[in-house]
C-alpha positions in Angstrom: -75.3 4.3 25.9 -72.4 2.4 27.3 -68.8 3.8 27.0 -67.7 0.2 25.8 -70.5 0.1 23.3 -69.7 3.7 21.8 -65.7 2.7 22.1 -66.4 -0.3 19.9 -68.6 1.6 17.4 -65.5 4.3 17.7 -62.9 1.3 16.6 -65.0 -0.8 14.9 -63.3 0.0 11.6 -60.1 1.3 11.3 -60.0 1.7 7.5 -63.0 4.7 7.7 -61.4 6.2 10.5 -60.2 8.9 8.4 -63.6 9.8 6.4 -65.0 9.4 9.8 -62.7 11.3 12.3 -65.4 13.8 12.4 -67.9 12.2 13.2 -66.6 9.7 16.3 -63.9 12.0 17.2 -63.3 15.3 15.8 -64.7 18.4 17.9 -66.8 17.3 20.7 -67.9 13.7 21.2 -70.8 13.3 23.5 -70.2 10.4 26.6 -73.7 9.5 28.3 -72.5 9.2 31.6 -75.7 7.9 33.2 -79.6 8.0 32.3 -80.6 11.4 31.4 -77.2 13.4 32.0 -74.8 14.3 29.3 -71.4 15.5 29.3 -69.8 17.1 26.5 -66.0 17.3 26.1 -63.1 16.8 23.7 -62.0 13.5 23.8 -60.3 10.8 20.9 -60.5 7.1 21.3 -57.0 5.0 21.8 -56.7 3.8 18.0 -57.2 7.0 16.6 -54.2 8.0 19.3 -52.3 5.3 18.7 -52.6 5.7 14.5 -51.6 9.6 14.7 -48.9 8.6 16.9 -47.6 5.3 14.8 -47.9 7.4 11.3 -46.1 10.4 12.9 -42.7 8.4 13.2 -43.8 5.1 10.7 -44.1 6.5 7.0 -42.6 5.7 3.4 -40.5 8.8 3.9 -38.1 6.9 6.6 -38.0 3.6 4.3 -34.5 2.1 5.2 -33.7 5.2 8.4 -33.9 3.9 12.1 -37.2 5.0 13.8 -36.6 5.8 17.7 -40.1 6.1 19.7 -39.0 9.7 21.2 -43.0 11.3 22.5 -43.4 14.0 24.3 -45.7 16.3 25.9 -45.2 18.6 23.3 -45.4 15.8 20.3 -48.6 14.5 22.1 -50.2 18.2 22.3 -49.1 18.7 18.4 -50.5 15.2 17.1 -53.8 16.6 19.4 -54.2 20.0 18.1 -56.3 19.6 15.4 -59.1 17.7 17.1 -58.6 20.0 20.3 -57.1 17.4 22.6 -54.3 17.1 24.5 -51.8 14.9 26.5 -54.4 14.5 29.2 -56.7 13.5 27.0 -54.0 10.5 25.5 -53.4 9.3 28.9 -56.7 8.9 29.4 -57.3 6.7 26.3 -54.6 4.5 26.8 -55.5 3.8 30.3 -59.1 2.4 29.3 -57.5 0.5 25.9 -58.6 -0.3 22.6 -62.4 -1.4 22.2 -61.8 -5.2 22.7 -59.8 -4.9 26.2 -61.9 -6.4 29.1 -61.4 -6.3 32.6 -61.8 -2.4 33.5 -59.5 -3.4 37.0 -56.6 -4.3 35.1 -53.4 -2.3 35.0 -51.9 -0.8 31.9 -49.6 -3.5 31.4 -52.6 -6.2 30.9 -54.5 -4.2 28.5 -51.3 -3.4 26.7 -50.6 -7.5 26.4 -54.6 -8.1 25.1 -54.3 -5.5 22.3 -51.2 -7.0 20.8 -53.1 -10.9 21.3 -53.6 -12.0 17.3 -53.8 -8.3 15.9 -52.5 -9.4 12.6 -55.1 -11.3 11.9 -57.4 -8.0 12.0 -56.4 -5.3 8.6 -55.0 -2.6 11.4 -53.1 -0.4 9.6 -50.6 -0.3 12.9 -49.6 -2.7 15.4 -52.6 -1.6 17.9 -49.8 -1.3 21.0 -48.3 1.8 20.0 -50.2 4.2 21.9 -48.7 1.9 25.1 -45.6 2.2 24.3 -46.2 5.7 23.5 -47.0 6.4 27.1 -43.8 4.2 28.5 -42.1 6.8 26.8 -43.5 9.4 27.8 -43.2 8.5 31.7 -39.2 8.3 31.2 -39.0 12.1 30.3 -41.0 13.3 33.2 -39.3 15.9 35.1 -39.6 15.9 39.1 -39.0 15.1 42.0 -37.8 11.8 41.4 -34.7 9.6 42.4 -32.1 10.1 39.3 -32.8 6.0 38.6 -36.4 6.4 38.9 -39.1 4.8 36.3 -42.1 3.4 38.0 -42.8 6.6 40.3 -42.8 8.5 37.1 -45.3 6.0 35.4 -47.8 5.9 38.2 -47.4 9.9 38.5 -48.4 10.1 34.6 -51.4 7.9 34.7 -52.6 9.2 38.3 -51.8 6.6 40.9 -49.4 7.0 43.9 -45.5 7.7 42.5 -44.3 4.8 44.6 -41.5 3.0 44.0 -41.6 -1.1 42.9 -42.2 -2.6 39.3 -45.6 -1.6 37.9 -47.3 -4.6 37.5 -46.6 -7.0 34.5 -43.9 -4.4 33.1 -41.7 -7.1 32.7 -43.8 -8.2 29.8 -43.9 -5.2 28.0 -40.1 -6.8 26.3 -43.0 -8.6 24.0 -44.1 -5.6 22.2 -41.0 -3.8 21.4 -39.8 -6.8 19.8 -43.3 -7.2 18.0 -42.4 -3.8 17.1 -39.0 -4.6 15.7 -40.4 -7.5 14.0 -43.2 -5.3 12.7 -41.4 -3.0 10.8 -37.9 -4.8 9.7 -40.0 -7.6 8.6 -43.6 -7.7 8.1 -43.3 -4.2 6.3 -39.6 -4.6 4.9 -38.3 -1.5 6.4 -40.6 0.2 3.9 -42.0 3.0 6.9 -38.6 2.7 9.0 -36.2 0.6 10.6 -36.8 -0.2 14.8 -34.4 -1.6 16.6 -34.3 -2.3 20.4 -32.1 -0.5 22.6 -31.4 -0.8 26.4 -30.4 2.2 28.2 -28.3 0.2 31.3 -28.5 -3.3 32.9 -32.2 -2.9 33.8 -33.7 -4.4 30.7 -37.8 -3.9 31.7 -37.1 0.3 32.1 -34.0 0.7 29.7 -36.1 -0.2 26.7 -38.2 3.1 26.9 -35.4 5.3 28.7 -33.3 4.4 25.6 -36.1 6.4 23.3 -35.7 9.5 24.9 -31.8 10.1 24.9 -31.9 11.8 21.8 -34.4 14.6 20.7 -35.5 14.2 16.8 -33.9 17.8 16.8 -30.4 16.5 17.9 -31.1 13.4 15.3 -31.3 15.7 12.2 -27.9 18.0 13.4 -26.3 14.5 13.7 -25.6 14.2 9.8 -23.5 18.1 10.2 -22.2 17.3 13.2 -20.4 14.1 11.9 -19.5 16.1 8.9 -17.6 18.9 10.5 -16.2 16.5 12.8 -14.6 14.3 10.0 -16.5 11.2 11.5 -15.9 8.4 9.0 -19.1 6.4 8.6 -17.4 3.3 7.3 -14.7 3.3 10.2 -16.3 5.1 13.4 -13.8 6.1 16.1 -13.4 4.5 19.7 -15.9 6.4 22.2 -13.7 8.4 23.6 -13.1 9.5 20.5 -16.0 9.7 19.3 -17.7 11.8 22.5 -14.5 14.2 22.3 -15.9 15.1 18.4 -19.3 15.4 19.1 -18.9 17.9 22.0 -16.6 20.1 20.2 -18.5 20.2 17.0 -22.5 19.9 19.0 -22.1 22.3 21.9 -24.6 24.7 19.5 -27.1 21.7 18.5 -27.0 19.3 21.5 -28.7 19.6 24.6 -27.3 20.0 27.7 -28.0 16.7 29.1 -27.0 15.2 26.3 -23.5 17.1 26.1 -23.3 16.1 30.1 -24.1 12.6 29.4 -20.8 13.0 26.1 -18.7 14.5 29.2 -18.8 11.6 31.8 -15.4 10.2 31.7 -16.6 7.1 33.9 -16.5 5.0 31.5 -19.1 2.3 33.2 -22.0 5.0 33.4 -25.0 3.1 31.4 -26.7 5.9 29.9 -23.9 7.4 28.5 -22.7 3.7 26.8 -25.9 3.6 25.5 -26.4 7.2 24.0 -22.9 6.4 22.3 -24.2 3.4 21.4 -27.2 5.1 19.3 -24.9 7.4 17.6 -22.9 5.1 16.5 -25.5 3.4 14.6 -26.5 6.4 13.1 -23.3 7.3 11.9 -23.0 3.8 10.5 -26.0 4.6 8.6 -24.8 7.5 7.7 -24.5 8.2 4.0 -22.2 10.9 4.2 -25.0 13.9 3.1 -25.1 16.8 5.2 -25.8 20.2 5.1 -22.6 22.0 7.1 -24.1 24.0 10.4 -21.7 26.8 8.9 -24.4 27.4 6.0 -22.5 25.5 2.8 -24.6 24.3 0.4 -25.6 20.4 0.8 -22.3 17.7 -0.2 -21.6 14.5 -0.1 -18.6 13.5 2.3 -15.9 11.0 2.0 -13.0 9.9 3.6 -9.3 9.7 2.3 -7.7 6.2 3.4 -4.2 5.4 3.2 -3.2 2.5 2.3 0.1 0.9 1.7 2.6 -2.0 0.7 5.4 -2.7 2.5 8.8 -4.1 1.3 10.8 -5.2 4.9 14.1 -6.3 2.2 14.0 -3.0 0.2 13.2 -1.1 3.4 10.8 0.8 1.8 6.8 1.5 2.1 4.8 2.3 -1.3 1.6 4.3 0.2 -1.3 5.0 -1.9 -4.8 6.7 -1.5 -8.1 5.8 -1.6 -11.8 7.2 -1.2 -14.3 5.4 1.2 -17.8 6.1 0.9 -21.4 4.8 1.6 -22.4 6.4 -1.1 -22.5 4.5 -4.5 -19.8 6.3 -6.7 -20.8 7.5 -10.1 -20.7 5.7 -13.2 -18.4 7.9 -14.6 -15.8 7.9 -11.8 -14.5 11.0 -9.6 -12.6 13.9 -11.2 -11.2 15.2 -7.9 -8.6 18.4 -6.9 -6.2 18.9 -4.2 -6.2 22.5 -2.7 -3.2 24.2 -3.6 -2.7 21.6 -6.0 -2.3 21.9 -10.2 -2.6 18.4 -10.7 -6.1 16.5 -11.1 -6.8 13.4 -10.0 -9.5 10.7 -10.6 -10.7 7.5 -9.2 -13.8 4.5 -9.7 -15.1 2.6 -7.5 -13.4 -0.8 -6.7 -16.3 -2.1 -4.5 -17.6 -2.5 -0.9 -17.2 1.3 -0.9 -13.7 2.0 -1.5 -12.4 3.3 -4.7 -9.6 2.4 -6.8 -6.1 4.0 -5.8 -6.2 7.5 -6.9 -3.8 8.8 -9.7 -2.6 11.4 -11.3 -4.4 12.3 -14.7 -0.9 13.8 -15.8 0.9 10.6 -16.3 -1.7 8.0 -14.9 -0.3 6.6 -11.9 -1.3 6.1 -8.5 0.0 9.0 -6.4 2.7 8.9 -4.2 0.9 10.3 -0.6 4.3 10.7 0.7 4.7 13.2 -0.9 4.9 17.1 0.9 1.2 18.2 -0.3 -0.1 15.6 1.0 0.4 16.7 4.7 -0.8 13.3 7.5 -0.4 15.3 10.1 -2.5 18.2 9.2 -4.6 16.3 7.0 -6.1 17.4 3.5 -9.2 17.3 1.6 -9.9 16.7 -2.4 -13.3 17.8 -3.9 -15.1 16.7 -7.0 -16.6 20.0 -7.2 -19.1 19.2 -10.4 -20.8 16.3 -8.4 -20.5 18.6 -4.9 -18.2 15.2 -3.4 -15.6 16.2 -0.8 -13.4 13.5 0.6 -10.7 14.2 3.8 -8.1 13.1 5.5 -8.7 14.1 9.3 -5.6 15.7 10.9 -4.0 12.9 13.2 -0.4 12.6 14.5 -1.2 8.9 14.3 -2.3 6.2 11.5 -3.5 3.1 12.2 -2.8 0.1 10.2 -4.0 -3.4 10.0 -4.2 -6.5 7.3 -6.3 -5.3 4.2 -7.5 -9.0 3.2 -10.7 -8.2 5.9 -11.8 -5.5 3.1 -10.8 -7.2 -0.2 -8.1 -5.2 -0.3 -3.9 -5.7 -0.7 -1.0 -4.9 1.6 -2.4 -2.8 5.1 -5.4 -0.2 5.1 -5.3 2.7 7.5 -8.6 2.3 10.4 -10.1 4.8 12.8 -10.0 2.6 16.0 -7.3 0.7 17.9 -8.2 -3.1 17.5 -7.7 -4.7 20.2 -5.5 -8.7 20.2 -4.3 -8.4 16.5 -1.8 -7.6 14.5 -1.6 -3.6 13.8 0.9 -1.3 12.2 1.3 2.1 13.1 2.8 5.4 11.5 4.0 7.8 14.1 4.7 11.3 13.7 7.9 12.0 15.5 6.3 14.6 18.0 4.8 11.5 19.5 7.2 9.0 19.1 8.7 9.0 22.6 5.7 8.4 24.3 4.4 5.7 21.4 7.6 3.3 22.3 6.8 3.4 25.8 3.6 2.2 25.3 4.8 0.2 23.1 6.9 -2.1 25.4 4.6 -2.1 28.3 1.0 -2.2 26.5 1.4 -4.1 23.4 3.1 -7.6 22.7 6.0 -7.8 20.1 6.1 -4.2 19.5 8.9 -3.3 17.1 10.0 -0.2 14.8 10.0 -1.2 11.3 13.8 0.2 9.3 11.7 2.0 6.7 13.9 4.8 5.0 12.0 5.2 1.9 8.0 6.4 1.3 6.9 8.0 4.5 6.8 11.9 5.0 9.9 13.5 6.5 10.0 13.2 10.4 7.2 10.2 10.0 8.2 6.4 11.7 6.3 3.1 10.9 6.3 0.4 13.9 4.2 -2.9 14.1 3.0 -5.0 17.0 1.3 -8.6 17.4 -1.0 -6.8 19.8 -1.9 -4.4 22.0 -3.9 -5.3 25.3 -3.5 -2.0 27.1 -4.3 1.4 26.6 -3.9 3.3 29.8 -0.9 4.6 28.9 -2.2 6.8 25.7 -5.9 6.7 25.5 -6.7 10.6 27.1 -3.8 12.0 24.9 -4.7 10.1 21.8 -8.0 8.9 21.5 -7.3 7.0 18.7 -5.2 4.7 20.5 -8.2 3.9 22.7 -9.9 0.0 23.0 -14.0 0.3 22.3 -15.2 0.6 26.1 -18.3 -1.0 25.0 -19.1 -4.2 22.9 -20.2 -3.6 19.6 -22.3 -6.0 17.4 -22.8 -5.2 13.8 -24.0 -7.1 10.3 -21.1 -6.3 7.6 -22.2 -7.1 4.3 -24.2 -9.6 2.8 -27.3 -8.8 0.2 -30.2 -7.9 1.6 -33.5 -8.7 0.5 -35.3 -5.2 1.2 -34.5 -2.8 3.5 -34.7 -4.8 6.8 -32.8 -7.2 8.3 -34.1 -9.8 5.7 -30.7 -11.5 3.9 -30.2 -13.8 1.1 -29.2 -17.3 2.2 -26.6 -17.2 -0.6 -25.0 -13.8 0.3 -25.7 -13.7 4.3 -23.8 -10.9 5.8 -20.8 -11.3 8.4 -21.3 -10.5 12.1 -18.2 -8.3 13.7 -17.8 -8.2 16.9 -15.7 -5.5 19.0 -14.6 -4.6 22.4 -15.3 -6.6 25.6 -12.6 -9.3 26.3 -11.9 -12.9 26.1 -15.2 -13.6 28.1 -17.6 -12.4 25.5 -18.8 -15.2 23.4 -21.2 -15.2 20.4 -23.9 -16.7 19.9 -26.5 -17.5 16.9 -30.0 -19.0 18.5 -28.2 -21.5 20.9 -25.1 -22.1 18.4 -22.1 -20.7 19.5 -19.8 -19.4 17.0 -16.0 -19.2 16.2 -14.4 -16.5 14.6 -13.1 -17.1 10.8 -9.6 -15.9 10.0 -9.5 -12.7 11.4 -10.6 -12.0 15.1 -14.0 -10.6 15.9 -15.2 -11.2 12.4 -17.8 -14.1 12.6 -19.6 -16.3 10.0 -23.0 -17.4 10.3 -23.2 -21.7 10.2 -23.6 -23.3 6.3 -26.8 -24.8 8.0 -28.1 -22.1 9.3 -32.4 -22.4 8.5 -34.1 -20.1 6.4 -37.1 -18.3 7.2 -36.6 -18.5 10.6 -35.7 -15.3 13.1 -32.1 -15.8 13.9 -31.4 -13.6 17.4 -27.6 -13.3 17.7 -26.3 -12.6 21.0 -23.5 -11.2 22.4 -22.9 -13.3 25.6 -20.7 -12.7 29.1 -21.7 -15.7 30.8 -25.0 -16.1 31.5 -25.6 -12.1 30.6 -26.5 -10.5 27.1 -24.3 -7.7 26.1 -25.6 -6.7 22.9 -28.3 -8.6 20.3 -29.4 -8.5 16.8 -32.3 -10.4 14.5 -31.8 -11.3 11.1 -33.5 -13.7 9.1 -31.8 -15.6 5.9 -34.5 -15.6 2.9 -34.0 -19.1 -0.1 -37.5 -18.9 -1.3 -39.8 -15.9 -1.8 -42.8 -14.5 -3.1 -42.2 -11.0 -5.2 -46.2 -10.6 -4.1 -45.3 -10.2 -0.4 -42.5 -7.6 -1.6 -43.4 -3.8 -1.4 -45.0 -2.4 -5.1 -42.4 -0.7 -7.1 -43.1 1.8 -9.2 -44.1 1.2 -12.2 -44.0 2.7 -15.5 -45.8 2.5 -19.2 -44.2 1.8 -22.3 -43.6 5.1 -22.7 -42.0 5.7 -19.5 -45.0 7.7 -18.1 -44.8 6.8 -14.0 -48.3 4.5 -13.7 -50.6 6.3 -11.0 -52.0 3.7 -8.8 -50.6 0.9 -10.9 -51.5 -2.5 -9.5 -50.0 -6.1 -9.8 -51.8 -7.2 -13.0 -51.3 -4.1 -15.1 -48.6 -3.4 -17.9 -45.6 -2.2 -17.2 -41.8 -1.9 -16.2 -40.5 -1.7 -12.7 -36.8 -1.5 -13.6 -35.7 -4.4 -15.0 -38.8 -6.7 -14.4 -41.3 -6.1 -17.6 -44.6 -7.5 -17.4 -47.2 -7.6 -20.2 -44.7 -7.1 -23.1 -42.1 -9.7 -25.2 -39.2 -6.9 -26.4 -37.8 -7.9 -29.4 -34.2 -8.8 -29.5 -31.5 -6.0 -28.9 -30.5 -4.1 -31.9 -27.0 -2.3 -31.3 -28.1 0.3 -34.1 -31.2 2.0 -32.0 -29.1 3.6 -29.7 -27.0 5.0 -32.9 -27.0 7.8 -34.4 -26.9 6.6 -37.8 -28.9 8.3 -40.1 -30.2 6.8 -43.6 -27.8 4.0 -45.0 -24.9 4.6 -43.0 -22.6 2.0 -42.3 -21.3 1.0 -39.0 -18.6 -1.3 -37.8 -19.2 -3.5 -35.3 -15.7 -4.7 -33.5 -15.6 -7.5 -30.7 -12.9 -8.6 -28.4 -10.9 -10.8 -30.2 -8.9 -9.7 -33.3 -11.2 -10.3 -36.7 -14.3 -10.1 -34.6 -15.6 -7.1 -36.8 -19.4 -7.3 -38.8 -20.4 -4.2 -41.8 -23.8 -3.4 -41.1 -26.5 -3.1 -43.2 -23.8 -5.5 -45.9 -23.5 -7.9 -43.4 -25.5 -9.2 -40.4 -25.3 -8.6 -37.1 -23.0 -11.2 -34.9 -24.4 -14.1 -33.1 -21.8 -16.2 -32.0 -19.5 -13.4 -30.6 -21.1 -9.5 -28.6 -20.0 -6.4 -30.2 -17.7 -4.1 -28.2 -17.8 -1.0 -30.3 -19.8 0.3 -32.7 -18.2 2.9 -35.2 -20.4 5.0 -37.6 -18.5 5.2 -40.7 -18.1 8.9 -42.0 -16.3 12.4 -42.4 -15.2 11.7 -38.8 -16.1 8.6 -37.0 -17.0 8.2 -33.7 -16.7 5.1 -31.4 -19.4 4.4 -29.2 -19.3 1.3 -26.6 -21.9 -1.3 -26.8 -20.5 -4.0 -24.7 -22.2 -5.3 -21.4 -20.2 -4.7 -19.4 -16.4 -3.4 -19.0 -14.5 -5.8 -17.2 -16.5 -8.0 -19.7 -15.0 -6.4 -22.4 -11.3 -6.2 -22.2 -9.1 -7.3 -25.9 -8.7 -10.9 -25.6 -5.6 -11.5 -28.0 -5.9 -14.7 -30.1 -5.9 -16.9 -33.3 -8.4 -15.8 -36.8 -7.9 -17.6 -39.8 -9.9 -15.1 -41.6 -7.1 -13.0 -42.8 -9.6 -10.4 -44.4 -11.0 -10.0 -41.5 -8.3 -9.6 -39.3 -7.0 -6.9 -41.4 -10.3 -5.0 -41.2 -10.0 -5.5 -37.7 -6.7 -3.6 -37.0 -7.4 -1.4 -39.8 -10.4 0.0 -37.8 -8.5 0.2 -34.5 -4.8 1.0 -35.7 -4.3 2.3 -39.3 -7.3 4.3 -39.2 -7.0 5.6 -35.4 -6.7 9.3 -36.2 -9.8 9.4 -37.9 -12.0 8.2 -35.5 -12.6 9.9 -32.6 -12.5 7.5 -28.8 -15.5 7.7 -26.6 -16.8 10.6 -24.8 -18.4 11.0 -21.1 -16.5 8.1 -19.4 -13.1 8.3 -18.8 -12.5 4.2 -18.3 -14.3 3.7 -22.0 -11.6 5.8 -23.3 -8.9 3.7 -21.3 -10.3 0.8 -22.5 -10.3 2.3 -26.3 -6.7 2.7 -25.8 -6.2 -0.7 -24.6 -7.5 -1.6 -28.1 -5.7 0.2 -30.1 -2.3 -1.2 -28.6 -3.8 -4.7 -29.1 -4.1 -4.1 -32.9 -1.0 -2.8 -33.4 0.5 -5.7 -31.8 -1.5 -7.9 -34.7 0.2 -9.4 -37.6 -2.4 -9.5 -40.5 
């Protein structure tokens, strides 16, 4: 028998490979080299390769995480084990291809281009040009005698040819499957097994694409989420590199390895490798929810930042600073109860939206705090816990605070940021230690630089000064980081709704592009549209005619040379067939096993297979027998008896109060910021009466809402309405 023929038999079906590993691959699988001769030895055929090594980093448990293709010898030994084979072995099954590759002459690159040719048309459970890439991988962490730029002498060295130097033929194709691959997984398979996107480690696009797998270990990628906690890295504001590299070697020296901490070290700020390891952290810390585990043993918390943000009055002389939380966590339902250190006083916060919080105040008289004042320590910084819900939210120590317009976050007055921006309008608080060397920057780095006359609402020995711009930062960049411009050109999506968890966005909500560092030069581009910035500088909007369905690439341009690049794709129409299956659940709320399509159920708020009656406020009550409960809407008079009355249909009950010994009022509104006291006219005097009887005469005997603290707010809000009634 042919090896072709017993290779095809081997591939023929991916969909029994599993029932059948043992008997075309597992233990010893028998080759008939020639007539009469056999030879027995482990061996596994390239798909079953290539599946062990897509499923090890593709699988539901990284839906939504970014997927980097780091293999090594060790991985490749691992994934082996079982069936007894080894990297050797791998090699050798890449080099002779899947079943359907012809042409045994041709080099790795041409059999890696004919696997990928119409696979989707076949049901392969992965993108059959993994196991290629696998190996490109794999060649750029050989160690050796090699030339520190070397690629190609590595390649030829892994699959047995001469390590000389010169592109490997058709590797300048191989651009085709990584951005199959990107496509594959943000698209085809909605992020559902992982996120992929392409990096390039340097200007050499062919070898940076696998180089820029290997500069971080999966090990290093799991500390990251400590690290950036016990470095106060804010996910929703990352730092400048400088910044950022200065962090992660003081808080990774235990967790990183040591190429990795000499690549954070370089302070030439044009070596490649190291812009594009920074590059890769960055994104993770973007996509950092702010969960970690701290290296110093804690138990697992949620982190947060503490943002300051502030108003300020140029006529009064006088700055009103406030606090808020930022997170890219969604905040509970209920709000934060939070605690200063040191502190009596408790504060509390909800969200506000687009991760920030509402201004925190003080639960003892219910106004925003004052962060001027001395506990609340800018230079040292401070941290306030929600220790119930195990949320901890800081303010990193910083003789500096960066200001700039709030309107770019939905937000009033100026928000503190991590990172210089570089040609805008700033403001910046200065603690006096650094105030000498601030104003010289000042007038020879920044344009219209000027200290602001505020005496009142900043900390004692605190300055406030505010520039049009700032295009230089020799002058303070290696004494404070902060103050340093990005050295690299970021490109990121901000906002928008997404359709899943790829790069798939509704046309009606498509997100914003932000662009940052570079210099005037740098131009972006959407397919072959170039675009302007909107109101504020670096923060882009995609065209009103701007096609769906179709693969936008946007590019960060410098002339004719790409910077940086992103896909995205802006979804009108779709089918909720081609989504990934939810899971479902019976009518009793059992979780379906193997539910499919057709089959009753609920999957949140999609039903299928039942017609619910119309709401009843009572069945969440607890009203036993025949007792009556008062139903009270909005707008004064709005108030229905029930059973003695029906229930409202041309107005939606806000509160529903079980008459008794001691009443309680329970919210039933939809929503509420849908359900604030509207004051107006009833002619029904009988029933306005009832209506501030419930609320005002009759307040002490019913007791407000429990759980939520912004029901109970809102109960107040009521009662104040009805005492304001005439009736």
């Amino acid at each position: 028998m042919k090896i072709e023929a017993l290779m095809g038999k081997m591939g023929a079906s991916t969909g029994d490979k599993q029932e059948n590993r043992g008997q075309e691959v597992g233990g010893a699988s028998i080759i008939r080299a020639r007539q009469g001769e056999c030879i027995s030895k482990n061996v596994m055929n390239y798909l079953t390769w290539n599946d062990l090594i897509a499923s090890h980093f593709f699988r539901p448990e990284m839906a939504g995480r970014a997927v980097h293709l780091y293999v090594t010898e060790d991985l490749i030994n691992e994934l082996g084990r079982r069936d007894g084979v080894d990297k050797q072995d791998f090699i050798e099954a890449v080099k002779g291809g899947p079943p359907w590759v012809t042409g045994h002459k041709q080099g790795i690159c041409q059999k890696a281009l004919q696997s990928m040719e119409n696979w989707r048309q076949h049901a392969w459970e992965y993108p059959p040009y993994i196991g290629f890439l696998a190996l490109f991988v794999l060649a750029a962490g050989i160690e050796g005698d090699f030339s520190p730029n070397a690629y190609y002498p590595q390649l030829r060295t892994l699959i047995g040819e001469e390590p000389r130097a010169g592109q490997y033929p058709g590797f300048d194709r191989m651009r085709e499957l990584w951005d199959d691959l990107e496509q594959w997984t943000n698209e085809d398979k909605s992020g559902d097994l992982g996120t992929f996107k392409i990096y390039i480690a340097g200007k050499r696009i062919h070898i940076g694409l696998p180089l820029a797998q290997t500069l971080l270990t999966e090990k290093e990628r799991h500390a990251l989420p400590a690290i950036f906690a016990e470095a106060d890295l804010d996910p929703t504001a990352p730092p400048s590199e400088r910044a950022l590299a200065d962090a992660l070697i003081k808080q990774g020296r235990k967790h990183l390895r040591k190429r990795t901490l000499q690549l954070l070290e370089e302070t030439r700020e044009s070596d490649e490798l190291r812009q594009a390891l920074l590059e890769r952290i960055v994104d993770d810390l973007r996509a950092w929810d702010g969960t970690a585990e701290l290296l110093s043993g804690d138990r697992s918390k949620v982190h947060g930042f503490l943002r300051l943000c502030c108003k300020l009055d140029p006529i009064a002389e006088r700055a009103t600073v406030t606090l808020r939380c930022t997170t890219k966590r969604e905040f509970p339902e209920e709000g934060l109860s939070l605690v200063l250190e040191g502190h009596s006083d408790c504060f509390s916060c909800d969200e506000a939206g687009m991760g920030w919080s509402s201004p925190i105040k003080s639960e003892s008289n219910g106004k925003p705090l004052d962060a001027s004042q001395s506990q609340f320590d800018w230079l040292q910084g401070f941290r306030m816990q929600d220790s119930e819900r195990q949320w901890c939210f800081k303010l990193p120590p910083c003789p500096l605070r960066i200001f700039v317009e709030g309107s770019s976050q939905g937000l009033p007055g100026i928000v503190e940021v991590r990172q210089l921006p570089k040609g805008v309008y700033f403001y910046l608080a200065a603690h006096e230690k650094c105030c000498e060397l601030i104003e010289q920057w000042g007038a020879s780095g920044c344009q219209g630089f000027n200290k602001l006359p505020i005496g009142n609402g900043l900390p004692k020995g605190w300055h406030f000064f505010k520039a049009e711009a700032a295009y230089s930062d020799e002058l303070v960049k290696d004494k404070y980081p902060v103050l340093a411009f990005p050295s690299a050109v970021r490109l990121d999506l901000q906002g928008g709704i997404r359709l899943d968890r790829g790069n798939r966005f509704f046309k009606f909500a498509p997100p914003k592009l932000v662009l940052q560092g570079g210099d005037e030069a740098v131009r972006l581009w959407a397919n072959e549209t170039l675009l302007e910035y909107s109101q504020v500088e670096g923060i882009y909007e995609l065209p009103t005619d701007a096609p769906s369905g179709k693969k936008l690439v946007i590019q960060a341009r410098k002339g004719e040379d790409v910077l940086r690049n992103c896909t995205l794709s802006l979804v009108e129409y779709f089918s909720w067939s081609k989504c990934s299956q939810p899971q479902q659940a019976d009518k009793f709320g059992c979780r379906q096993q193997n539910a499919d399509r057709d089959s009753d159920g609920a999957a949140g708020a999609w039903v299928r297979g039942f017609n619910p009656p119309a709401f009843n406020f009572n069945t969440f009550l607890p009203a036993q027998g025949k007792q009556r409960i008062f139903f009270v809407g909005k707008e004064p008079g709005q108030v229905a008896v029930w059973p003695e009355e029906p229930l409202p249909v041309n107005w939606l009950p806000v509160w529903a109060i079980c008459q008794g010994r001691r009443r309680q009022a329970l919210f039933c509104g939809t929503s509420l910021m849908e359900s604030e006291p509207m004051p107006s006219m009833c002619e029904n005097r009988k029933k306005l009466r009832k209506w501030k009887e419930i609320l005002w005469h009759e307040r002490k005997r019913t007791s407000p809402p429990t759980g939520d603290r912004r029901q109970r707010e809102l109960w107040q809000r009521f009662q104040k309405e009805a005492e304001r009634v005439k009736g």
